[in-house]
N, C-alpha and C positions, 0 to 999 in steps of 0.2 A: 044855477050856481050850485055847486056841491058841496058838500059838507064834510069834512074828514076831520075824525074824531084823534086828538091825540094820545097815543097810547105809547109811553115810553118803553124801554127794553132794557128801563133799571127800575129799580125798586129799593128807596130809601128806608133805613128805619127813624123811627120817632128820636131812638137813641142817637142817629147822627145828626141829627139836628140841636138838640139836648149838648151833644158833645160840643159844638162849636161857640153855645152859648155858654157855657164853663169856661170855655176856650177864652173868649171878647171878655169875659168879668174875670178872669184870673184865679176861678174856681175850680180844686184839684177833684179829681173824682175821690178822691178820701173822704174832702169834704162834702161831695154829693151823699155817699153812703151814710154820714152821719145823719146832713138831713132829713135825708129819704128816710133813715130809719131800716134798709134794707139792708140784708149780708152781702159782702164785697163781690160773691158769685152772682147773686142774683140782680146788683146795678150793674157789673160787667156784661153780662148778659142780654139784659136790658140796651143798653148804648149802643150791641152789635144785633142786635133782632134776633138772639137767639130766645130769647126770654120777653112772651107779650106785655107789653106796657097795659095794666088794667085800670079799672074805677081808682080804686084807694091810692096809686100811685099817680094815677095823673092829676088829684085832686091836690097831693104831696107838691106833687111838680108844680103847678100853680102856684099854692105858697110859696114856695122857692123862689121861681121866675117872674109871675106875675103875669105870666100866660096861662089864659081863662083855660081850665080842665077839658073842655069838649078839642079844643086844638089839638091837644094830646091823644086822646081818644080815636079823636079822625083820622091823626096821621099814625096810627096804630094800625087802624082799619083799612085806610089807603095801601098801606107796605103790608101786609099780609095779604090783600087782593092781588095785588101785582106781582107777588114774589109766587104767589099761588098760580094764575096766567103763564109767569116766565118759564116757570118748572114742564108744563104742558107744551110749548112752544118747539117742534123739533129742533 
């Protein structure tokens, strides 16, 4: 039996994920910046993977959602692996 490892040819960020849970609770990104505590450029940035999701902001995000901080972190790491691969990819 063979094994074929899946390896998609997208690469999500943290932020879109993030954005659709705003999206289901009726929460504007205005109100994420206040929570977060972050300037308007840098959660924009954030939600489109232009801007790494780090420590202090996934711990943010948790309080917020209620989604444990290492989920965040992961899918920080996950989308910067794969965006990093795709880029390489002829």
């Amino acid at each position: 039996m063979s094994t074929t490892r899946f390896r998609p040819h997208y690469a999500v960020p943290p932020g879109a994920i993030l954005e659709e849970w705003l999206q289901e609770r009726g929460v504007s990104r205005e109100e994420l910046v206040l929570r977060l505590r972050r300037s308007v450029r840098t959660t924009n940035g954030m939600l489109q993977g232009r801007v790494a999701l780090r420590q202090p902001t996934a711990v943010a995000l948790a309080r917020i959602t209620g989604i444990e901080s290492p989920f965040w972190t992961n899918a920080e790491r996950r989308f910067r692996r794969r965006a990093a691969r795709l880029r390489l990819v002829p």
